[in-house]
N, C-alpha and C positions, 0 to 999 in steps of 0.2 A: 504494500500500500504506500510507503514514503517511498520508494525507489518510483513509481508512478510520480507521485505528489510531485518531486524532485522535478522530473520532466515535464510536466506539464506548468507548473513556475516557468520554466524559461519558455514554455509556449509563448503563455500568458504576455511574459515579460518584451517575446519580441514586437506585441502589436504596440508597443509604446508603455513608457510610464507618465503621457497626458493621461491614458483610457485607463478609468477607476480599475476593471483587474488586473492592469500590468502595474499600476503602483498597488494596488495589494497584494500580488505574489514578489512583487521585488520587497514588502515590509517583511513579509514572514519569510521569503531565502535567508534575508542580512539577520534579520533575528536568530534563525537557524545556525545560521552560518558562523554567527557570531560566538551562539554556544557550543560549538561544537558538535552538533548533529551533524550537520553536511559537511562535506571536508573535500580540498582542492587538491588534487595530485599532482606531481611536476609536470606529469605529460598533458597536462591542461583535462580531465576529466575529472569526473566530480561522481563521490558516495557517499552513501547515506552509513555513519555510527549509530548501529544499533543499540548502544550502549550508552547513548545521549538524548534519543531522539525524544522518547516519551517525555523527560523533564522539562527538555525546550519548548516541546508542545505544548504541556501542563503551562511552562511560564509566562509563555503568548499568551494563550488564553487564560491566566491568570489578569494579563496584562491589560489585554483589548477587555473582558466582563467589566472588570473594575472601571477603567474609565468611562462605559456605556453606563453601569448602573451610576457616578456617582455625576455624568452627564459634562464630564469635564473636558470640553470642549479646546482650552488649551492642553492638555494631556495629548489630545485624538491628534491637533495639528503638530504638536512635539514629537509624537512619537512616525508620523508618515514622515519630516522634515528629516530626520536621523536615519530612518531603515526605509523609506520609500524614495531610496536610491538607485544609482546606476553606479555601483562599487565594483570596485577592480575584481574581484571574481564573477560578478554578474558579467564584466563584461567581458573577460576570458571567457564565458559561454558563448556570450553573443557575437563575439569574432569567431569561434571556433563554429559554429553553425551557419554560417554564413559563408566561411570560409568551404566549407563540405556539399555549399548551396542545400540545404535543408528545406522547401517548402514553408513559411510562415503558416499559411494557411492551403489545404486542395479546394483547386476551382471545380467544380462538379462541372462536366460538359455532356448534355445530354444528344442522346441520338433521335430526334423525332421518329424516324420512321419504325424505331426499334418501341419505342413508348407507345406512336401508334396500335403497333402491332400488339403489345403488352395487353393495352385496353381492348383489345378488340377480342382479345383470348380471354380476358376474365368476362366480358360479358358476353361472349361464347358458352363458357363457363356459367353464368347466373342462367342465362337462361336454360340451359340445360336442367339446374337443378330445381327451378320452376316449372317447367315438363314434367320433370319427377314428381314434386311435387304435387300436382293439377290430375297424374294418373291417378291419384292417392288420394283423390278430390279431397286436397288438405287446402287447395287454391285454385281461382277461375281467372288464367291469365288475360279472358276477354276484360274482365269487371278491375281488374288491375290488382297484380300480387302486392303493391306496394299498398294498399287499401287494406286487404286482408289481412297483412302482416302485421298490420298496424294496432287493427281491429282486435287483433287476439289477446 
């Protein structure tokens, strides 16, 4: 589960730290980071200490409750100003994936005629099992199955 978290922080982090969750995963990395949970290796990759991780977690979220419950609004701005960085290990990430061209995000490119074809087989598909149906006079697809169905 933290070896995920881990990656998906520097997801986060590459759409920018303007956009509220790339400075929310850069506060909790540097926090992380800071305790000793995440750790840098010379060869520029990055692991998770399992033998840190749960305390840091514990002390974040000690950190973030408290300032929400006691609404302390300088606390909230102090603590993004300090750890809602772009620190020299964030950014040994973010050159190292960039450098490897890593996709920020996948662009979905659809095929219409293949989607065409999709829909045309599931409703292939529905009406067949409308037929089924209608032999079983459970529905009249003259009077409309979507009437009957509804009806029940």
């Amino acid at each position: 589960m933290y070896v995920s978290f881990l990656a998906g922080c520097f997801r986060s982090i590459r759409f920018g730290l303007e956009e509220a969750h790339g400075k929310g995963q850069a506060l909790q990395f540097n926090w992380l980071f800071e305790k000793g949970a995440f750790v840098l290796h010379t060869d520029g990759t990055f692991s998770v200490n399992f033998e840190e991780i749960e305390g840091a977690v514990e002390s974040l979220s000690t950190e973030i409750l408290t300032i929400q419950a006691k609404g302390d609004k300088a606390a909230a701005k102090s603590l993004l100003l300090v750890y809602g960085t772009m620190t020299e290990p964030l950014q040994i990430a973010m050159n190292k994936l960039e450098t490897v061209q890593v996709p920020v995000d996948i662009a979905c490119i659809f095929n219409y005629t293949l989607w065409r074809c999709g829909h045309q087989c599931l409703a292939t598909g529905i009406l067949t099992l409308l037929r089924v149906l209608q032999s079983a006079n459970d529905i009249d697809i003259e009077r409309g199955a979507m009437e009957e169905l509804s009806a029940e």
